[in-house]
MARKEZA-163682 format. One record per residue: x, y, z of N, C-alpha, C, O in turn; residue in three letters. Coordinates in Angstrom, 2 decimals. Example, Ala and Ser with C-alpha at 12.3 -4.5 7.8 and 13.67 -1.06 7.14 Angstrom:
# residues 2
<pt <13.19,-5.69,7.80>,<12.30,-4.50,7.80>,<13.20,-3.30,7.80>,<14.24,-3.32,8.46>,ALA> <pt <12.85,-2.25,7.08>,<13.67,-1.06,7.14>,<12.90,0.03,7.87>,<13.41,1.14,8.04>,SER> 
END
This chain:
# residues 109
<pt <-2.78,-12.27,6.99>,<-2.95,-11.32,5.93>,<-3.55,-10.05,6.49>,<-4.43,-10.08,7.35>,UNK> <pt <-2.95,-8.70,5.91>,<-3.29,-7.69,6.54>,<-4.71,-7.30,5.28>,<-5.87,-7.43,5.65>,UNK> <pt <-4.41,-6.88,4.02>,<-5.43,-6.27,3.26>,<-5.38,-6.99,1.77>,<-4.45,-7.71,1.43>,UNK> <pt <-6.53,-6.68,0.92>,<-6.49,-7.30,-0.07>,<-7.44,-6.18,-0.97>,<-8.56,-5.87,-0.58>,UNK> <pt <-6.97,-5.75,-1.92>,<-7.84,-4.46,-3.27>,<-7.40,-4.85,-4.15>,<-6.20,-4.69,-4.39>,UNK> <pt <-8.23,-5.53,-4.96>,<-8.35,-5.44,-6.31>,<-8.96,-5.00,-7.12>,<-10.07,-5.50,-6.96>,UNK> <pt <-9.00,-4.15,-8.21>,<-10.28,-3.36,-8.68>,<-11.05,-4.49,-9.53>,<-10.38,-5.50,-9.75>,UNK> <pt <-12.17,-4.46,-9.96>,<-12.88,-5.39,-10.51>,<-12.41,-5.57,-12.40>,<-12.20,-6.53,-13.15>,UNK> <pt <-12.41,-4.18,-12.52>,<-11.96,-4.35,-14.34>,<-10.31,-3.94,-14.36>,<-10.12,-3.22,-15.35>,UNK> <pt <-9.36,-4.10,-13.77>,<-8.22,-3.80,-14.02>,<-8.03,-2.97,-15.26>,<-8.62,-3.64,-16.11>,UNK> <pt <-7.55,-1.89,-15.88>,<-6.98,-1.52,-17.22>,<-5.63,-2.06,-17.32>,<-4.81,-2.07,-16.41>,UNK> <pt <-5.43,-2.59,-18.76>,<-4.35,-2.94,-19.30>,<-3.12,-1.73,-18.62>,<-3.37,-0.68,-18.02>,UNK> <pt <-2.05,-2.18,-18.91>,<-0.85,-1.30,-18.91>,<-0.18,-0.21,-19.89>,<0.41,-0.50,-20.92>,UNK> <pt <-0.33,0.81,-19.51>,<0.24,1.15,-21.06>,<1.45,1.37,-21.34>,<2.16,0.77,-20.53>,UNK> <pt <2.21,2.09,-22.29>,<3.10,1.71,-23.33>,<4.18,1.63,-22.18>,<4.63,0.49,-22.23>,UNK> <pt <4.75,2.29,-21.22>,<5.44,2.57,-20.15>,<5.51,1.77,-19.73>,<6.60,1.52,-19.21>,UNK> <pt <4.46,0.78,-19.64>,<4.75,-0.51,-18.50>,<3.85,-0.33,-16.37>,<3.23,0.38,-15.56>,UNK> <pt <4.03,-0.69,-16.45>,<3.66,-0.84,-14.93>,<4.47,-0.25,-14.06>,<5.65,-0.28,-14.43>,UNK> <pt <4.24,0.35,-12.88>,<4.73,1.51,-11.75>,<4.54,0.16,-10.82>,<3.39,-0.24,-10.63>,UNK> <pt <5.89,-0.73,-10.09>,<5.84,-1.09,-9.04>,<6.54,-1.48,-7.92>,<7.68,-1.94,-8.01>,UNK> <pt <5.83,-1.29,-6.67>,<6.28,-0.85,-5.58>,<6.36,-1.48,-4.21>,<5.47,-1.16,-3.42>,UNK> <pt <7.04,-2.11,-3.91>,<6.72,-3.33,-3.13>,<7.79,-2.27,-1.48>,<8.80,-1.59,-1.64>,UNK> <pt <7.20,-2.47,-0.35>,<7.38,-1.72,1.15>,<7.53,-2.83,1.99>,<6.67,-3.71,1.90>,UNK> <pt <8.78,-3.01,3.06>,<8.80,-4.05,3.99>,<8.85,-2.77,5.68>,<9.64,-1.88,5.99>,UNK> <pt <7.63,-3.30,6.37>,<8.10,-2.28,7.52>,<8.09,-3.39,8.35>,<8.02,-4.59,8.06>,UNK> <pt <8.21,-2.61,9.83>,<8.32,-3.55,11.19>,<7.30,-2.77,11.64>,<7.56,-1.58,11.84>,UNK> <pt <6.15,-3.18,11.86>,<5.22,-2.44,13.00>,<5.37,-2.41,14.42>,<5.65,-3.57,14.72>,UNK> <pt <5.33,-1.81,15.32>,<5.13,-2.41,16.60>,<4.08,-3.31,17.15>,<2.94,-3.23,16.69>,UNK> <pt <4.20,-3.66,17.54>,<3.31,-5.42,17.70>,<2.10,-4.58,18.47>,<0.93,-4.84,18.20>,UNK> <pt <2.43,-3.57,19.43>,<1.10,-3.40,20.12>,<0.20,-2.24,19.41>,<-0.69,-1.60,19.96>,UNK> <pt <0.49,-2.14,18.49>,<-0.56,-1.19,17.01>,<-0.44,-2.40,15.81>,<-0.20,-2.05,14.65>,UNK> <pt <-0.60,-3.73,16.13>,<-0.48,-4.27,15.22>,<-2.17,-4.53,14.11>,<-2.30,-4.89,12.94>,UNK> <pt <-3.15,-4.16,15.13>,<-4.43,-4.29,14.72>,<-4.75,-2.63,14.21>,<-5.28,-2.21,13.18>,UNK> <pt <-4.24,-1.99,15.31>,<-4.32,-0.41,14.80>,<-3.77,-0.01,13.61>,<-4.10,1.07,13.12>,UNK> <pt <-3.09,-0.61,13.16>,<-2.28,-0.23,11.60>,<-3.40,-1.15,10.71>,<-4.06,-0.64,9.81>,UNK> <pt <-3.51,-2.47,11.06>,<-3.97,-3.01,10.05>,<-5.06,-2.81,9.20>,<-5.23,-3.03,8.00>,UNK> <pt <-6.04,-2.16,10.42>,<-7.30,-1.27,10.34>,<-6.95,-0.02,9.27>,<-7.55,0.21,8.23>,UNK> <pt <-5.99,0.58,9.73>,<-5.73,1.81,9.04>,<-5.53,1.30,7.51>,<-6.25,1.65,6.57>,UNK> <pt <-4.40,0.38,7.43>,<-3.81,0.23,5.94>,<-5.37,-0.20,4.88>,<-5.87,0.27,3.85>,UNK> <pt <-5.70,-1.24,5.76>,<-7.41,-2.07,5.58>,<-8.21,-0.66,4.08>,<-8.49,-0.75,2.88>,UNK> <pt <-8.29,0.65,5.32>,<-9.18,1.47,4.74>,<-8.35,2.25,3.69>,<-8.99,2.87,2.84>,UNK> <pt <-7.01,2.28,3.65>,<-6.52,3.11,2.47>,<-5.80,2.28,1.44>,<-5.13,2.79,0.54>,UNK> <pt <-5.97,1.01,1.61>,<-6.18,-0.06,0.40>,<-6.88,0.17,-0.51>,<-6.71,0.64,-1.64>,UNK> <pt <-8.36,-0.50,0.47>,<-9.38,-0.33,-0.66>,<-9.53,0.99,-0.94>,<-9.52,1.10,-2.16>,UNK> <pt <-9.64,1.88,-0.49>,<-9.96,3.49,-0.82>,<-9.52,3.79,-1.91>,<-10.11,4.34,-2.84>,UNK> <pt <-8.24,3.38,-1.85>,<-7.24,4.08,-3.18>,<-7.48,2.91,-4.52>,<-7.46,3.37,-5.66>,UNK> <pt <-7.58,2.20,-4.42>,<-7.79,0.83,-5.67>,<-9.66,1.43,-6.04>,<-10.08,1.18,-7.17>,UNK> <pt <-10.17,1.82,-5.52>,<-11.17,2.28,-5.95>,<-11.35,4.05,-6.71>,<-12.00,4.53,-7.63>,UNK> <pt <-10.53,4.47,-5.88>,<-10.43,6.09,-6.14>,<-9.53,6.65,-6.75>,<-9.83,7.76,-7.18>,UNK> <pt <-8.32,6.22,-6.99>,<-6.97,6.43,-7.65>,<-7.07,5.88,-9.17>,<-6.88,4.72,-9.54>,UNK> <pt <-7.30,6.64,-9.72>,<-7.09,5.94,-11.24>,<-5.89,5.87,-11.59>,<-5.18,6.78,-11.19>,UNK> <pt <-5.41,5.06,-12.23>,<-4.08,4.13,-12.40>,<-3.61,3.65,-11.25>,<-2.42,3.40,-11.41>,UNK> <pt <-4.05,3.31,-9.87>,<-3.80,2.51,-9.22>,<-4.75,1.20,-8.70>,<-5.68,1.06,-7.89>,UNK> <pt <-3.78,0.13,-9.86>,<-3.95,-1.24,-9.92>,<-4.62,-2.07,-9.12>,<-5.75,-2.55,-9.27>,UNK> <pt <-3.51,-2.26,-7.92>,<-3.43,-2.85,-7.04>,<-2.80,-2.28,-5.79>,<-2.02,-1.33,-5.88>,UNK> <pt <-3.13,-2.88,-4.54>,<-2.39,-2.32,-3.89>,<-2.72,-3.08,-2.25>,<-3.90,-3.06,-1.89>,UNK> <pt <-2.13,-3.44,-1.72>,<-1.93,-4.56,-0.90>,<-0.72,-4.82,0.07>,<0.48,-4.64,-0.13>,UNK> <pt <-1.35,-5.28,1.13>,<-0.28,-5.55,2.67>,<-0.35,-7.36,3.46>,<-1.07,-7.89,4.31>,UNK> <pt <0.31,-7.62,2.97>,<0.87,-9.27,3.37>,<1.11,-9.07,5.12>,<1.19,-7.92,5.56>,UNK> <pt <1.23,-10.28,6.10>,<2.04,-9.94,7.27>,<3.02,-11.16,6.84>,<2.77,-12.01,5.98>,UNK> <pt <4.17,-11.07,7.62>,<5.02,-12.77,7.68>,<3.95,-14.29,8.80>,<3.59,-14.12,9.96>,UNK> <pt <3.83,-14.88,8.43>,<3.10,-15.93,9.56>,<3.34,-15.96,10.61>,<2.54,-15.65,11.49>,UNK> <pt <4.74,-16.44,10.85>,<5.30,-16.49,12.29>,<5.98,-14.81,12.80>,<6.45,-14.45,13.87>,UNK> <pt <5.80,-14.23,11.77>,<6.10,-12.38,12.54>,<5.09,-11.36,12.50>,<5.59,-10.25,12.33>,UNK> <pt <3.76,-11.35,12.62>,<3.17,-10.60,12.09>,<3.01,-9.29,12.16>,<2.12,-8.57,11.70>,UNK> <pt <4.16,-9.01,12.89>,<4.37,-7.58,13.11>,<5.27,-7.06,11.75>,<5.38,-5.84,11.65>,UNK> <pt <6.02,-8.04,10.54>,<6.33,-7.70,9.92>,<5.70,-7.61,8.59>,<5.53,-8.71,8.06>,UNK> <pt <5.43,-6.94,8.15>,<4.44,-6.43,6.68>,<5.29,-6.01,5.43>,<6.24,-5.23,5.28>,UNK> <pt <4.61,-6.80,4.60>,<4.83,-6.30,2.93>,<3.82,-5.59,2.38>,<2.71,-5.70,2.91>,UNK> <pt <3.94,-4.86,1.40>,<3.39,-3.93,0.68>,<3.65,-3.67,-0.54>,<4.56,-3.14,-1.16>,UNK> <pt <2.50,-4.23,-0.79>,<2.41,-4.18,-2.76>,<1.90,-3.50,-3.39>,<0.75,-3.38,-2.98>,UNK> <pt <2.16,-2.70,-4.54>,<1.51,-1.50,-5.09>,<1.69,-1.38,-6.47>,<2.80,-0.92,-6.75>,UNK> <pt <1.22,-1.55,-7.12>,<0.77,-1.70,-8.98>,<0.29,-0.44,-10.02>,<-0.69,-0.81,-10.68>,UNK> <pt <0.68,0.84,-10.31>,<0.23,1.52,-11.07>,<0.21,1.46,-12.53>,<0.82,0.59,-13.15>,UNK> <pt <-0.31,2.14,-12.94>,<-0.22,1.76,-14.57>,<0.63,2.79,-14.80>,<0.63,3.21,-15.96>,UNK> <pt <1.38,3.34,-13.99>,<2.54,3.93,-14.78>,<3.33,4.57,-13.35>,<3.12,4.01,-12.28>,UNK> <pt <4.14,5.64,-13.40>,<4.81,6.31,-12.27>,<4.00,7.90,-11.86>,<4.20,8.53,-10.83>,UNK> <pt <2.91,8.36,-13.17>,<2.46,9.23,-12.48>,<1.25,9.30,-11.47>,<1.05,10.14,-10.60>,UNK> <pt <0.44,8.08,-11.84>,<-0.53,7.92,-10.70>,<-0.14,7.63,-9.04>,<-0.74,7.97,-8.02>,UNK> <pt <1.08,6.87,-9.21>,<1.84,6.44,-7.73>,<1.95,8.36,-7.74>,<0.90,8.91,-7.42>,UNK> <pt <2.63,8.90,-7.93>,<3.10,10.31,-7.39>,<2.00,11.21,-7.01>,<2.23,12.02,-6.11>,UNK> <pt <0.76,11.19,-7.60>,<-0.49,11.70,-7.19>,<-1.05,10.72,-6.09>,<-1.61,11.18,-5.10>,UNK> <pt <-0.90,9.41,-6.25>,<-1.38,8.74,-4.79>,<-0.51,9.21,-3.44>,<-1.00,9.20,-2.31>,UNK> <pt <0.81,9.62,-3.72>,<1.01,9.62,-2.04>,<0.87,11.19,-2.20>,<2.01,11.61,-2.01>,UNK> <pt <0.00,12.33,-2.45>,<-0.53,13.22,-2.24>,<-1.89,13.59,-1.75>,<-2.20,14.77,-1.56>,UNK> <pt <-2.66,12.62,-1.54>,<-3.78,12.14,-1.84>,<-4.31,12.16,-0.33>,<-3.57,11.92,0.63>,UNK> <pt <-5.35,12.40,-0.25>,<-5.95,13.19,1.83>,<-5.78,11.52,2.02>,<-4.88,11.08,2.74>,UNK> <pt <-6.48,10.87,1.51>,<-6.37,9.15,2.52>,<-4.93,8.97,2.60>,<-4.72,8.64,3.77>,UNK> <pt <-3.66,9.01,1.87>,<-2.71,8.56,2.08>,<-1.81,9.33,3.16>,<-0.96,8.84,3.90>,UNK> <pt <-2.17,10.52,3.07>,<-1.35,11.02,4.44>,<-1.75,11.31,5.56>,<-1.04,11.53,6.54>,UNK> <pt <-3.38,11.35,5.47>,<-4.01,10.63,7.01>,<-3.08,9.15,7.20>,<-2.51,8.89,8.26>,UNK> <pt <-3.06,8.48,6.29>,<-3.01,7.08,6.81>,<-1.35,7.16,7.16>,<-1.07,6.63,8.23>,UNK> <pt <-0.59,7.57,6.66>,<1.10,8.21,7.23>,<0.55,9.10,8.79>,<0.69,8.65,9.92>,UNK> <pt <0.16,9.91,8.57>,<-0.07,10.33,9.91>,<-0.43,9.47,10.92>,<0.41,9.41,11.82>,UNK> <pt <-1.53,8.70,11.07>,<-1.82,8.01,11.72>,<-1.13,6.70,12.04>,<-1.50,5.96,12.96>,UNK> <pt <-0.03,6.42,11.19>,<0.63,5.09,11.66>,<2.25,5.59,11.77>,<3.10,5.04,12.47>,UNK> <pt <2.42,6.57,11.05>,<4.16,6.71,11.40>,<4.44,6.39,12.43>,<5.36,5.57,12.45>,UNK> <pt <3.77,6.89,14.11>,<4.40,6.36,14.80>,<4.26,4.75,15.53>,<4.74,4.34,16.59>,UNK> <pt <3.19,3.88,14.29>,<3.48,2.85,14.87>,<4.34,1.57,14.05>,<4.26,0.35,14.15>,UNK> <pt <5.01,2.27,13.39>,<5.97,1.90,12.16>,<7.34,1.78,12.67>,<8.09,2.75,12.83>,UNK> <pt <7.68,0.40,12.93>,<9.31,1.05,13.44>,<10.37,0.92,12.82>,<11.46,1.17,13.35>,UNK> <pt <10.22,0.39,11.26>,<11.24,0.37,10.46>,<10.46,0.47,9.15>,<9.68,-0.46,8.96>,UNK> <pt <10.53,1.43,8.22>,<9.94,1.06,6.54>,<11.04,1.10,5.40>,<11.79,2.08,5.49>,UNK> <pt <11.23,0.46,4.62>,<11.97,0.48,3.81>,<11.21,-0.28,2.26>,<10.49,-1.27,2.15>,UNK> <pt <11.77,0.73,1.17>,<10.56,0.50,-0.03>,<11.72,0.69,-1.21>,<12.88,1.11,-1.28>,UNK> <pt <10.89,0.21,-1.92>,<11.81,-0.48,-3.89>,<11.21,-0.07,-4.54>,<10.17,0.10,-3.90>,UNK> <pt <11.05,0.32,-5.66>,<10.55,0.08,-7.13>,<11.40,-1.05,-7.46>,<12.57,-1.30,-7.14>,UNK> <pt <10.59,-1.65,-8.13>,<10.78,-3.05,-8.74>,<10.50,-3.28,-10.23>,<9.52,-2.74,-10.74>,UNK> <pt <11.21,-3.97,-10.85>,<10.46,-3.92,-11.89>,<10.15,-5.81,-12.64>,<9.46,-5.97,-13.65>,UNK> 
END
């Protein structure tokens, strides 16, 4: 397991429904602690600091752990659009793009 944020009082959803966002990348194995660190701090950062963002969370596979999921829960689609504007989130793009070697991401519903 790479990270885990949950906020303590969750808010309900409103009328819209839930914003969510699930990310599969390939890290490179030798930034595999260097990312994890990174994602680690803009997990919790943002589940604490982002209002309407839920949840937000990074799985590895067991036997791949260079491969990562990424889960992300807003209470709607405009808080996700203010989160990836947000100084922690594009430090944390800066700092790992190049140890990212494949990302690919959904909205889900």
């Amino acid at each position: 397991m790479v990270t885990t944020s949950l906020p303590e009082n969750a808010p309900a959803a409103n009328k819209q429904g839930p914003y969510v966002r699930v990310g599969e990348l390939e890290v490179e194995p030798t930034q595999l602690e260097n990312f994890k660190a990174a994602a680690k701090e803009v997990d919790e950062s943002s589940v604490r600091a982002d209002p309407g963002c839920l949840v937000l969370y990074a799985v590895s596979e067991k036997d791949n752990p260079s491969h990562i999921r990424v889960f992300e829960i807003y209470r709607d689609a405009d808080p996700y659009k203010t989160h990836v504007h947000t100084a922690r989130f594009l430090k944390f793009r800066g700092m790992t793009d190049t140890m990212v070697k494949s990302r690919n991401r959904a909205t889900v519903v």
